[in-house]
Z-matrix of the N, CA and C atoms (Angstrom, degrees):
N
C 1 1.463
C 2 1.524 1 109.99
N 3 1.633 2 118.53 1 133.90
C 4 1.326 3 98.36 2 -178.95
C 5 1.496 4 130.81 3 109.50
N 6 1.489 5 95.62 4 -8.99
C 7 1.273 6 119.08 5 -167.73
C 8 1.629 7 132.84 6 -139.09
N 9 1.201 8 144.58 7 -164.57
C 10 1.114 9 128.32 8 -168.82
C 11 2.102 10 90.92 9 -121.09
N 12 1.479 11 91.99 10 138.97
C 13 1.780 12 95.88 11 171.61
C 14 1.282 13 99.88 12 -65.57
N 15 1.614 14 103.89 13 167.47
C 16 1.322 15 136.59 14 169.08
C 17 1.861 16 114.04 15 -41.14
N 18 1.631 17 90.37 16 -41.29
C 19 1.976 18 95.60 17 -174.69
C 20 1.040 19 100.09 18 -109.80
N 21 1.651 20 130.99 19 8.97
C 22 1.375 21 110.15 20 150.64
C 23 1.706 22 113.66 21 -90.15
N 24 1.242 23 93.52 22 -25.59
C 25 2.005 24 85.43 23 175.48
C 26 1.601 25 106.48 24 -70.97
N 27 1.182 26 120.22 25 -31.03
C 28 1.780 27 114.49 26 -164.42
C 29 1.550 28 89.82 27 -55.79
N 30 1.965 29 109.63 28 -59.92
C 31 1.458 30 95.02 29 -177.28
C 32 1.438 31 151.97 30 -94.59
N 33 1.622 32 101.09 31 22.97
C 34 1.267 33 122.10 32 143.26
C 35 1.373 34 127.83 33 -49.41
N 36 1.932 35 112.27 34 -44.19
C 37 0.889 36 121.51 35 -156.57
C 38 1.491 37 103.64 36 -83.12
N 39 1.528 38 102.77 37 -54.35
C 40 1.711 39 105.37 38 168.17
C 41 1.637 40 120.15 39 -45.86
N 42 1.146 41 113.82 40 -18.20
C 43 1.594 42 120.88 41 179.08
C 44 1.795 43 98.49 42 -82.54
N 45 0.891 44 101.27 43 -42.64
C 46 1.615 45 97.86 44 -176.81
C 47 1.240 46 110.94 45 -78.56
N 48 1.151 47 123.87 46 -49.67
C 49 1.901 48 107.86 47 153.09
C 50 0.966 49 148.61 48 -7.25
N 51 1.623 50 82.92 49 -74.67
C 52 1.667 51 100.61 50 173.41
C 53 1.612 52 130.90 51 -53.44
N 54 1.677 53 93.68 52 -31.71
C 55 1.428 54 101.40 53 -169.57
C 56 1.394 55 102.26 54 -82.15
N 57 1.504 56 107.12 55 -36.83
C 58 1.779 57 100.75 56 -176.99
C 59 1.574 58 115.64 57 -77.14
N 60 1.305 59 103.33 58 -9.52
C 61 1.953 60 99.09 59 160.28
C 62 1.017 61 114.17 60 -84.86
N 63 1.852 62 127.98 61 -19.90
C 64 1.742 63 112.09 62 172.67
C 65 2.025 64 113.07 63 -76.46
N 66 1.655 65 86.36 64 -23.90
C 67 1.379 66 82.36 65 -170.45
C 68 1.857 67 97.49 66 -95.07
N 69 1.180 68 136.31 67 -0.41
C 70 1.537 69 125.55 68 145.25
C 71 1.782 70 117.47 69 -56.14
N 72 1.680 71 101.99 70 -58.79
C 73 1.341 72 79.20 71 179.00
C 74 1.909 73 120.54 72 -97.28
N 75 1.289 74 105.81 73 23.59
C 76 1.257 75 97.58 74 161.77
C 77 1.433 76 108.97 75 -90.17
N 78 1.694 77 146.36 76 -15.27
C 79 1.115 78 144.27 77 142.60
C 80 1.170 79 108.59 78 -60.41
N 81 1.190 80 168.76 79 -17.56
C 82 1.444 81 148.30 80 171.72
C 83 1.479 82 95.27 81 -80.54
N 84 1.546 83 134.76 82 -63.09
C 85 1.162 84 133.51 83 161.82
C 86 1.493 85 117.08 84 -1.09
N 87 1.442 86 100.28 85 -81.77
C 88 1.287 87 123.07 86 -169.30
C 89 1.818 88 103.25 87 -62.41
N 90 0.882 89 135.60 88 -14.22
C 91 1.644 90 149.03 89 -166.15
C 92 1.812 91 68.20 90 -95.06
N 93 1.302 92 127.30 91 -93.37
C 94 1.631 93 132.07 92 -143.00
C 95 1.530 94 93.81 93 -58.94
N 96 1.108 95 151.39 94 -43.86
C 97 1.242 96 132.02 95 -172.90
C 98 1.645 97 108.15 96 -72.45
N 99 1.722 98 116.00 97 -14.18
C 100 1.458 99 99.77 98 -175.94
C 101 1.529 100 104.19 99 -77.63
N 102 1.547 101 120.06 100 -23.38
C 103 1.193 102 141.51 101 -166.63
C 104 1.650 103 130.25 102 -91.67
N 105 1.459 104 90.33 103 -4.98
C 106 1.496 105 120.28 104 -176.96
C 107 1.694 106 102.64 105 -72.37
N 108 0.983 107 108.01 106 103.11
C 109 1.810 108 127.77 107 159.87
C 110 1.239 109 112.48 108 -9.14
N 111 1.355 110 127.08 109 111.12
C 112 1.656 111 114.92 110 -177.29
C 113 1.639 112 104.62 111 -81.07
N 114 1.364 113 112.15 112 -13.02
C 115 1.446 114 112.05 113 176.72
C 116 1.351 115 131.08 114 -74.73
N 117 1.321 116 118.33 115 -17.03
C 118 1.570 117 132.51 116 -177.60
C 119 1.275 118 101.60 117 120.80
N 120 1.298 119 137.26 118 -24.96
C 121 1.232 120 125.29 119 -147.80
C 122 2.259 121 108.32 120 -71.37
N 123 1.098 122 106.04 121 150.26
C 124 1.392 123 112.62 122 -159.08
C 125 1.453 124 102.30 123 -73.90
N 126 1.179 125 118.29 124 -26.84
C 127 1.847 126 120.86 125 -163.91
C 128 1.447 127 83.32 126 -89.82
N 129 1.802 128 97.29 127 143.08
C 130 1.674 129 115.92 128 157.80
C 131 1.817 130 111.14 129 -76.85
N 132 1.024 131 86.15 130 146.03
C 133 1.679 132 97.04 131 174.86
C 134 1.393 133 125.64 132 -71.83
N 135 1.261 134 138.52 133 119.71
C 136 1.352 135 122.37 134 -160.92
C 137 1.392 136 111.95 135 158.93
N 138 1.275 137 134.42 136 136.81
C 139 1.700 138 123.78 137 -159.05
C 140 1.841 139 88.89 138 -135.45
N 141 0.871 140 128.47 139 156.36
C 142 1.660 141 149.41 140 -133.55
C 143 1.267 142 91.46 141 -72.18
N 144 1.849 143 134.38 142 -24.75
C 145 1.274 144 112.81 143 172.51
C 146 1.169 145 123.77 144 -61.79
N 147 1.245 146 116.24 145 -39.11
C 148 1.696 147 140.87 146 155.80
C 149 1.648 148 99.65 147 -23.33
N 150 1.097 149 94.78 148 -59.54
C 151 1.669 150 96.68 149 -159.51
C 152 1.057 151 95.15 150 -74.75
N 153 1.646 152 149.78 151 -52.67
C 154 0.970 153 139.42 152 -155.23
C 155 1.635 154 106.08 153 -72.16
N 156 1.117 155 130.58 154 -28.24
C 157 1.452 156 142.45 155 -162.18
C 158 2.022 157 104.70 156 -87.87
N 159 1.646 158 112.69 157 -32.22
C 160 1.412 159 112.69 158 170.71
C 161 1.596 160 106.10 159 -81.89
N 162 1.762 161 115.53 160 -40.37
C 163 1.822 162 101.74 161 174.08
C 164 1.157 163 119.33 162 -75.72
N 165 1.583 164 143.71 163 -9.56
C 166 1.002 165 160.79 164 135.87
C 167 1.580 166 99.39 165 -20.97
N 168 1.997 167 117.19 166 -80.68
C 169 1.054 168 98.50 167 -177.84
C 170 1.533 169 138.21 168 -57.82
N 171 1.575 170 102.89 169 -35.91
C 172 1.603 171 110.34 170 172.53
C 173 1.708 172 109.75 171 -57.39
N 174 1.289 173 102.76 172 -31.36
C 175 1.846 174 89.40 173 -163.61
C 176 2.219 175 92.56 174 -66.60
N 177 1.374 176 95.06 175 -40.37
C 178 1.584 177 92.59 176 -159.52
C 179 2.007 178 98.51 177 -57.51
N 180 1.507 179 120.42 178 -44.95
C 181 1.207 180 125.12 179 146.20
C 182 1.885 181 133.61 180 6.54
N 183 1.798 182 74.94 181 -71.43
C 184 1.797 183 95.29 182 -170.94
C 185 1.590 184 83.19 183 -85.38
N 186 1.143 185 136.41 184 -72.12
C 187 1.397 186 113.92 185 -159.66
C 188 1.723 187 116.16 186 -42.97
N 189 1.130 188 135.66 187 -19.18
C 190 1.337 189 139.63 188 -145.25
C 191 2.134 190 75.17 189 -99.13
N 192 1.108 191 110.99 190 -76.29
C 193 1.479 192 124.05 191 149.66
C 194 1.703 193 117.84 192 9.70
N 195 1.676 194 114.10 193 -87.09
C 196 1.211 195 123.75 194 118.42
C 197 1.595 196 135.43 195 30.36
N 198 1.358 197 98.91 196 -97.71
C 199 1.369 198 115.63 197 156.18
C 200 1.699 199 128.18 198 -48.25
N 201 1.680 200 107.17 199 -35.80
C 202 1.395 201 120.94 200 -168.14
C 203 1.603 202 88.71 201 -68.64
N 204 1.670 203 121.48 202 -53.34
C 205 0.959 204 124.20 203 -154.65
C 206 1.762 205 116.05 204 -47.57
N 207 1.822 206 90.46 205 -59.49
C 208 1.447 207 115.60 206 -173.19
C 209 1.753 208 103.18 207 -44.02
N 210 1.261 209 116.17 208 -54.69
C 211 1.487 210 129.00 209 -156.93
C 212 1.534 211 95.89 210 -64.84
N 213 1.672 212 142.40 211 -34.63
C 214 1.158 213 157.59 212 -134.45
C 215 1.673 214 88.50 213 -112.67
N 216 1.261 215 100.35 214 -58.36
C 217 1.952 216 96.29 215 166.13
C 218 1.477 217 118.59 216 -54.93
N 219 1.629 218 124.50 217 -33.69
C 220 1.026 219 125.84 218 -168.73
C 221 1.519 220 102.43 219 -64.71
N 222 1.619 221 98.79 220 -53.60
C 223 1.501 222 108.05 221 -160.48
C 224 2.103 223 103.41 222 -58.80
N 225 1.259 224 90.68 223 -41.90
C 226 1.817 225 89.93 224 179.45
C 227 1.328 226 115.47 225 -41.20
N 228 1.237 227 93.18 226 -50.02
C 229 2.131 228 109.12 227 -167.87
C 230 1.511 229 89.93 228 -61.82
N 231 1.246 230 128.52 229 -37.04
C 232 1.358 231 119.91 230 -174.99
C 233 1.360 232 138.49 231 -93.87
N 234 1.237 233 115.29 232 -23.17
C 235 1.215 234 149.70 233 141.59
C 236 1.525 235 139.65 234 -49.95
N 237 1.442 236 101.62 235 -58.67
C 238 1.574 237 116.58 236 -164.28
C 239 1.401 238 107.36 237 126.89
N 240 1.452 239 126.38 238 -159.30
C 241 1.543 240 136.16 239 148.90
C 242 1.611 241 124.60 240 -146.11
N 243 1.093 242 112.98 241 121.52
C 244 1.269 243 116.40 242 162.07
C 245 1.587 244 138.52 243 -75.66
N 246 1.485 245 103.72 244 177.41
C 247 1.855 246 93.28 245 149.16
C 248 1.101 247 138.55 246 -66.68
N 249 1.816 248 112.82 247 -34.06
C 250 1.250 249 105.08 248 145.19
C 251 1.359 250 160.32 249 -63.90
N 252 1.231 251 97.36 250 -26.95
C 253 1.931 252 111.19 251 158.89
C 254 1.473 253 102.49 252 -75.48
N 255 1.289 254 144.29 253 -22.23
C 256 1.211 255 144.92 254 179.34
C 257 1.611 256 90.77 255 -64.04
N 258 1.502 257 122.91 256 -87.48
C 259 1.167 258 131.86 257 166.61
C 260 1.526 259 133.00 258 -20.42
N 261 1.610 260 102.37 259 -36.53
C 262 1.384 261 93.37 260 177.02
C 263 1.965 262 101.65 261 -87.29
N 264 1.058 263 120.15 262 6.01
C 265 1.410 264 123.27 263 -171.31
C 266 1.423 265 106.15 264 -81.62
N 267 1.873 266 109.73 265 -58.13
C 268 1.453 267 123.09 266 179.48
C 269 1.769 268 104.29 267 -58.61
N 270 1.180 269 128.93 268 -5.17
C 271 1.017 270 121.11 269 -146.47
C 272 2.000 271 93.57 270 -119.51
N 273 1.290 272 112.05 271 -36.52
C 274 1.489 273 121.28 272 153.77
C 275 1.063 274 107.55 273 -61.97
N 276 1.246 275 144.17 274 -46.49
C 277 1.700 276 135.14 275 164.00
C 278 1.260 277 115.37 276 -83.75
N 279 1.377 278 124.57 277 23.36
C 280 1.429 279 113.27 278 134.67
C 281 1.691 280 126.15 279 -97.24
N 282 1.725 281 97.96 280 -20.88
C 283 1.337 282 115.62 281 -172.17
C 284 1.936 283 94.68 282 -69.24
N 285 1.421 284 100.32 283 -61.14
C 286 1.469 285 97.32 284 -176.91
C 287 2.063 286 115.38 285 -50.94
N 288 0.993 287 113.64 286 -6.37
C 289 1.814 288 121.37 287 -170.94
C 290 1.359 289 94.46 288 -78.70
N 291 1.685 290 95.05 289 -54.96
C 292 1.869 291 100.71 290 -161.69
C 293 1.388 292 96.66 291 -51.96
N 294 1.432 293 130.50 292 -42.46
C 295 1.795 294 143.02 293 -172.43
C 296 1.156 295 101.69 294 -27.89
N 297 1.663 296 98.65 295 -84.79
C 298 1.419 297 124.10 296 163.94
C 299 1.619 298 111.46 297 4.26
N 300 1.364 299 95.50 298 -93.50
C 301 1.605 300 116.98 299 -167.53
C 302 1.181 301 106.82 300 -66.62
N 303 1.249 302 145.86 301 -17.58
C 304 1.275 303 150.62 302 145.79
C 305 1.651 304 121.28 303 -34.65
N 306 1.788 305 100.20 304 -52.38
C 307 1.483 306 113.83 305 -175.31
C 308 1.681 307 106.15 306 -80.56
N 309 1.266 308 101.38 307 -15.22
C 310 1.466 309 112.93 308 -157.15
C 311 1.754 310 101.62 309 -78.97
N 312 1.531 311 111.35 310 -40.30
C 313 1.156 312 124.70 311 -172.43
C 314 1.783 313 102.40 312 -84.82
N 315 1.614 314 120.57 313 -43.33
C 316 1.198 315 99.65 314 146.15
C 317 1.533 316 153.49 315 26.09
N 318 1.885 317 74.86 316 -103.31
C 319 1.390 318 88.65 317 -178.44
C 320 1.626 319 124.12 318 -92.92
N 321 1.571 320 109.20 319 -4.35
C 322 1.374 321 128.20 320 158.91
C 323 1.596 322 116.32 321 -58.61
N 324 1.136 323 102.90 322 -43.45
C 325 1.777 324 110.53 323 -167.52
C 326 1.318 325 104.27 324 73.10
N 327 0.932 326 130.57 325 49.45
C 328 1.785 327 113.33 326 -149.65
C 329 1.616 328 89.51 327 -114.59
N 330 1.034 329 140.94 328 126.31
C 331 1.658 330 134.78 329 177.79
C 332 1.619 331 114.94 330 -98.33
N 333 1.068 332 115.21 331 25.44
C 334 1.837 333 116.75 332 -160.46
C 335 2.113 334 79.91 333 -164.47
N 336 1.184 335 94.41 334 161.91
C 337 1.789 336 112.72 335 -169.36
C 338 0.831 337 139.83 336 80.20
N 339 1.657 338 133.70 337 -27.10
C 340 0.992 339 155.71 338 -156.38
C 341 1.505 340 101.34 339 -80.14
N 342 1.233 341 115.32 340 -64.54
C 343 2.042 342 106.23 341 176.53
C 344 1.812 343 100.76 342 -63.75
N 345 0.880 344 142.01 343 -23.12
C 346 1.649 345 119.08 344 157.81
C 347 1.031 346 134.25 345 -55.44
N 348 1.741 347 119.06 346 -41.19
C 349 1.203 348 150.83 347 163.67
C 350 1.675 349 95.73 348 -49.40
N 351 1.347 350 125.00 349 -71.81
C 352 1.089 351 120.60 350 -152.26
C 353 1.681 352 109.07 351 -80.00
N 354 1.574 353 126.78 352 -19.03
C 355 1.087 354 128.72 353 169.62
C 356 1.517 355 92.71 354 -76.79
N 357 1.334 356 150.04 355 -66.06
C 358 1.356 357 130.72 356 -149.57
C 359 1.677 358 98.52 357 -61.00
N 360 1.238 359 150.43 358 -37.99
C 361 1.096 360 157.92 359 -48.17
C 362 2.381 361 73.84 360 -177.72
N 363 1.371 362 96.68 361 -60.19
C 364 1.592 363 98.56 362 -179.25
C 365 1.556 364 118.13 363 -85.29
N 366 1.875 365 104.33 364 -3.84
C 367 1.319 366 106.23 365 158.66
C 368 1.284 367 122.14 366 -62.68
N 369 1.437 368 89.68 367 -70.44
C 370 1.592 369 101.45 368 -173.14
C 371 1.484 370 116.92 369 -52.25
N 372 1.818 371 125.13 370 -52.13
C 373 1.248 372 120.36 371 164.98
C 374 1.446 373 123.76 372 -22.25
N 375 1.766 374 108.28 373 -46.96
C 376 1.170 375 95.16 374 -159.35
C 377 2.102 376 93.88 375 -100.87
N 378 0.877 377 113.15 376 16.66
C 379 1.780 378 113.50 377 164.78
C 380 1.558 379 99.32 378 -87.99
N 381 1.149 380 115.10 379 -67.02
C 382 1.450 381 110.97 380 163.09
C 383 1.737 382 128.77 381 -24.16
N 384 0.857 383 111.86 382 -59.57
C 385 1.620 384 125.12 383 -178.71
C 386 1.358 385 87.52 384 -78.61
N 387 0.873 386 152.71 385 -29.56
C 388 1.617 387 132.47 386 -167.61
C 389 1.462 388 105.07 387 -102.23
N 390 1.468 389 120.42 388 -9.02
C 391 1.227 390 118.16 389 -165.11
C 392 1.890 391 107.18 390 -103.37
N 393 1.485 392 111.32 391 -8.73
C 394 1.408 393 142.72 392 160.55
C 395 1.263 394 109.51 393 -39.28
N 396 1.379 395 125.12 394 116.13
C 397 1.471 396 136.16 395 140.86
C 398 1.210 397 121.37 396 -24.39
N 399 1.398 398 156.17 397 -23.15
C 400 1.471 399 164.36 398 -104.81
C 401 1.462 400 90.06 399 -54.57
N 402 1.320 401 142.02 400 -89.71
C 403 1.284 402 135.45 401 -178.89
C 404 1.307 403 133.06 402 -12.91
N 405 1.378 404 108.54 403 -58.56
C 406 1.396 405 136.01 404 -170.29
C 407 1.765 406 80.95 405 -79.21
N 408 0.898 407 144.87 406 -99.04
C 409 1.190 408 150.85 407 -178.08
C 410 1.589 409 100.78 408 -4.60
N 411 1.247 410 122.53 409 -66.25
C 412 1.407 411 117.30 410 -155.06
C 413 1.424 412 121.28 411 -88.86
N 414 1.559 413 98.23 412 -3.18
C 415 1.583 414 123.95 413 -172.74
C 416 1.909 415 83.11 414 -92.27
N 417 1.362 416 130.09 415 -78.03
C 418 1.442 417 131.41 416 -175.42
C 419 1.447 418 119.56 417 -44.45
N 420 1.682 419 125.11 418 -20.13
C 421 1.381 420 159.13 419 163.54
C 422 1.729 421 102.57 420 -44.73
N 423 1.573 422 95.05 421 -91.91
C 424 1.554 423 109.44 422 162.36
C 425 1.485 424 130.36 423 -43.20
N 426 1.515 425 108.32 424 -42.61
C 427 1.234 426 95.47 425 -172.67
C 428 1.703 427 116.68 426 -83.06
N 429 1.297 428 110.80 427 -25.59
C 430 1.812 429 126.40 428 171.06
C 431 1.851 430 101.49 429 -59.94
N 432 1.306 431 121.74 430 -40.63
C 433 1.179 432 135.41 431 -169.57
C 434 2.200 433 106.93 432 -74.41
N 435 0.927 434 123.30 433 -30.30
C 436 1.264 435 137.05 434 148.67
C 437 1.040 436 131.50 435 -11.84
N 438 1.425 437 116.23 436 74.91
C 439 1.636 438 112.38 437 170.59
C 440 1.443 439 120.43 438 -113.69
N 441 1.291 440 118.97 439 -8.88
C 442 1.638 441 115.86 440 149.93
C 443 1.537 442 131.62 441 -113.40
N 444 1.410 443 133.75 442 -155.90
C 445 1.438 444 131.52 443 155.78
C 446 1.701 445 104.25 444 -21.41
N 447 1.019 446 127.11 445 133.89
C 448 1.405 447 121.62 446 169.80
C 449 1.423 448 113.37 447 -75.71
N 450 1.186 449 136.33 448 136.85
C 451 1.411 450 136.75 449 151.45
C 452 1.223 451 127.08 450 -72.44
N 453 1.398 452 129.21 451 87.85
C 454 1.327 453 150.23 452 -163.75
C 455 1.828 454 111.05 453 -72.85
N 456 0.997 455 130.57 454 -8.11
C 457 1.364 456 124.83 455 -137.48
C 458 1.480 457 77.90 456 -87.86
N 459 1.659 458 130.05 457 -49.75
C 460 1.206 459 126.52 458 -138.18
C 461 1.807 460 107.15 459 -95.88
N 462 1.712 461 94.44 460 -15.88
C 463 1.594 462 98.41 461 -167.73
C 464 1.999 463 85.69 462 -84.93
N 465 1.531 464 121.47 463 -36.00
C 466 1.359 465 99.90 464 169.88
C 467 1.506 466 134.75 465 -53.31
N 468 0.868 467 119.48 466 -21.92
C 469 1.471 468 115.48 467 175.92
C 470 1.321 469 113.28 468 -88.57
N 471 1.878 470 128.30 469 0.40
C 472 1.657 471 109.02 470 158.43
C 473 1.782 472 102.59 471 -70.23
N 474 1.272 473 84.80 472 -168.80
C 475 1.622 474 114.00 473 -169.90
C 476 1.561 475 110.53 474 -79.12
N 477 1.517 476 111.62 475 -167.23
C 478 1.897 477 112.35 476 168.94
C 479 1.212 478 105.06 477 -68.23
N 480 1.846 479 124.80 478 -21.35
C 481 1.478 480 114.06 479 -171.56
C 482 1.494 481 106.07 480 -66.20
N 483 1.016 482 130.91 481 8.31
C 484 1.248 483 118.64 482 -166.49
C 485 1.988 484 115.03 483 -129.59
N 486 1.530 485 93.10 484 20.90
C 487 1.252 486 100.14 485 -170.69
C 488 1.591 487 112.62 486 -109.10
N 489 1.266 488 116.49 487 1.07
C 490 1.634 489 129.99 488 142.71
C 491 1.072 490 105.10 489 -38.71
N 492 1.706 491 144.76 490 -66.15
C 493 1.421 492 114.62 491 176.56
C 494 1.686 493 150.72 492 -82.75
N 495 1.325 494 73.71 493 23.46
C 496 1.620 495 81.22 494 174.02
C 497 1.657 496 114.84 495 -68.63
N 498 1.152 497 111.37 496 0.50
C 499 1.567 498 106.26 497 163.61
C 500 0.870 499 122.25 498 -90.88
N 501 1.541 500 108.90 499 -34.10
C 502 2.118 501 106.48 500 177.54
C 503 1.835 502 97.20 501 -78.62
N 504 1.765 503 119.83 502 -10.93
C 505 1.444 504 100.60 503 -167.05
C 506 1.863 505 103.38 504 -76.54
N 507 1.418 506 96.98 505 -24.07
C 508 1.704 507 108.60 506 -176.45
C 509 1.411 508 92.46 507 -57.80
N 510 1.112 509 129.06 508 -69.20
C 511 1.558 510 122.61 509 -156.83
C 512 1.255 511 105.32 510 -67.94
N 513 1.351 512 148.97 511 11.06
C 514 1.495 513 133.48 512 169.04
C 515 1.479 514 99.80 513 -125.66
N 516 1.396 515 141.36 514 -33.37
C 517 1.292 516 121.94 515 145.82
C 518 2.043 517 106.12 516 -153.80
N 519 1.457 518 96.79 517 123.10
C 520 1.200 519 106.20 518 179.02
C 521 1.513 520 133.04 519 -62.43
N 522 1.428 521 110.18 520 -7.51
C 523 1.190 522 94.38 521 166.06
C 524 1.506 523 129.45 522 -111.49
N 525 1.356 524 96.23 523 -0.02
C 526 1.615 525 110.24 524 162.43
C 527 1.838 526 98.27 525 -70.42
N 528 1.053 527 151.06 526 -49.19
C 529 1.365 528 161.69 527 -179.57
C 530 1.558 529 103.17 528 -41.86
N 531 1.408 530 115.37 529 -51.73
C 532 1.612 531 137.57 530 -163.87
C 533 1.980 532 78.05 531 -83.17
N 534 0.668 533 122.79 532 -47.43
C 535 1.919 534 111.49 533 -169.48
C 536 1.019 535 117.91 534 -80.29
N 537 1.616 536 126.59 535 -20.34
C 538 1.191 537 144.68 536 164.83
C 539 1.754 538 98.71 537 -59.83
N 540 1.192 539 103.75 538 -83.60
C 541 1.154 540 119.44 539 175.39
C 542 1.488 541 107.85 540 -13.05
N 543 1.587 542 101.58 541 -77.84
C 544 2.261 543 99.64 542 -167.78
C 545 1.969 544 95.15 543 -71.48
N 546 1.094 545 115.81 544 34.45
C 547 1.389 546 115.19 545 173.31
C 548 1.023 547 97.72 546 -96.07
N 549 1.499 548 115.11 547 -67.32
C 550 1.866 549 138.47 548 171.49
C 551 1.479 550 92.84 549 -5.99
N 552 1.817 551 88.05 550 -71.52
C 553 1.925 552 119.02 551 -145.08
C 554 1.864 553 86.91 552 -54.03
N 555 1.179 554 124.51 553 -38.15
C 556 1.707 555 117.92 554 -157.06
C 557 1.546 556 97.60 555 -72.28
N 558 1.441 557 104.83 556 -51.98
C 559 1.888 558 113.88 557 -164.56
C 560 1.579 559 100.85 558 -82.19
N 561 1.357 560 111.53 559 13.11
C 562 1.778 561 100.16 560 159.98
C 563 1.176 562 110.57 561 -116.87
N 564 1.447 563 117.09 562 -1.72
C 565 1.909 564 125.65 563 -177.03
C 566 1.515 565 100.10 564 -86.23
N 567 1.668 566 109.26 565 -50.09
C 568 1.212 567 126.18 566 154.63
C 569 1.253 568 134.62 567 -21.94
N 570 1.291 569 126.93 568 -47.64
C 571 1.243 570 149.47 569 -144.74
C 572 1.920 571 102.93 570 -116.28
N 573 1.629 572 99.25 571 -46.11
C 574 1.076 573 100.60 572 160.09
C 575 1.426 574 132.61 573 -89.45
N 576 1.127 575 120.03 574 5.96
C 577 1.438 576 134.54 575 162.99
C 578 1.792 577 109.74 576 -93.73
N 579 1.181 578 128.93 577 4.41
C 580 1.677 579 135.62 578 143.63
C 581 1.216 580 142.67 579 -117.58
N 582 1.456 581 100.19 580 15.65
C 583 1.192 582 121.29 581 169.96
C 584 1.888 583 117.18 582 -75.64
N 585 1.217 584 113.91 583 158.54
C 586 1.324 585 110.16 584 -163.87
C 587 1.358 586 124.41 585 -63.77
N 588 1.478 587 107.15 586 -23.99
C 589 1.577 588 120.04 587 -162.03
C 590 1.708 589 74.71 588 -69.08
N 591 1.622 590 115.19 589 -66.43
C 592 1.272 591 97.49 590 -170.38
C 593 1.690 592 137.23 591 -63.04
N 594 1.153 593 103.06 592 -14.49
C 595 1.333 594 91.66 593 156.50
C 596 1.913 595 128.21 594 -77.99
N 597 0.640 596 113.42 595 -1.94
C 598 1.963 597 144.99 596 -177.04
C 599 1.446 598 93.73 597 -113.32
N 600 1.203 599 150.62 598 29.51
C 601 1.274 600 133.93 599 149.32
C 602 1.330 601 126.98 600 62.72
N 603 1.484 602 106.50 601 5.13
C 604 1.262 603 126.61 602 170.93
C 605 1.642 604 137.72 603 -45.64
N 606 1.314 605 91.94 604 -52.50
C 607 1.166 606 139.05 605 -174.21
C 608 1.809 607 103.94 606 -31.13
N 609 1.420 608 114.74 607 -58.38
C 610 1.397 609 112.54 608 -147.00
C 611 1.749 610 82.50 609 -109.74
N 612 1.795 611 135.40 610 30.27
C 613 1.416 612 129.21 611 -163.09
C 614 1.630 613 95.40 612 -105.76
């Protein structure tokens, strides 16, 4: 009593992350533009203590990072998983990328590449994340995660991607499997009751 839940601290914590990785590499940033060559020349100015003192900050960063991750796994295993813990997951492996390319430029000195790097970098992330099962994922999530009666309420409301486990849901309790099931049967009657033919009168031709 008095205090903050379990999933309000996880996403406190991911909030505080996040901000202290924009404001890590907005200080290294801000370090390379003070250090940036007034002559043109492409390399940042700076000799390996430099470097060791900006990956220093990112590593202490990513470990904190790290930690976000582990605690976010904990809470799943204990919890369940959603779209939002799904989301906040892809979203720690984008935080940990920016790291990456942060340390990467670093130790490059390189003053030019870095927004190419980081746009190809938000391509692919986001082909990746879009190219994700999420359903199927969070339905096989829950159901591997299962150590009593299953709680069905939340795996009914994904989609058909998520109807691959209705075989592992039979073997840990069958009649959550059978409810799953006339869930399917409702959100495809559903689905076919807004479809166009049926709106066009099609439907019953």
């Amino acid at each position: 009593a008095g205090t903050v839940t379990y999933a309000e601290y996880v996403h406190l914590g991911f909030i505080q992350v996040s901000l202290a990785t924009l404001l890590a590499v907005a200080c290294v940033f801000g370090g390379h533009l003070v250090l940036r060559s007034r002559s043109g020349a492409r390399r940042i100015a700076g000799g390996w203590g430099l470097v060791a003192i900006e990956l220093g900050l990112l590593a202490l960063v990513g470990l904190t990072l790290a930690s976000c991750v582990h605690r976010l796994a904990l809470y799943g295993e204990a919890y369940g998983y959603t779209y939002l813990r799904l989301g906040v997951r892809f979203l720690q492996l984008g935080i940990g990328g920016l790291l990456a390319l942060t340390a990467a430029r670093c130790m490059a000195r390189a003053s030019s590449g870095f927004g190419s790097a980081l746009a190809w970098s938000a391509v692919i992330f986001t082909l990746v994340a879009g190219s994700v099962d999420a359903d199927g994922w969070i339905a096989r999530q829950n159901v591997a995660r299962a150590r009593a009666p299953l709680d069905t309420s939340y795996l009914a409301t994904l989609s058909e991607d998520a109807a691959d486990v209705l075989p592992e849901v039979a073997t840990i309790d069958l009649d959550a499997a059978e409810s799953l099931s006339w869930s399917r049967r409702d959100q495809r009657l559903e689905h076919a009751a807004h479809g166009w033919r049926s709106m066009r009168g099609l439907d019953a031709r």
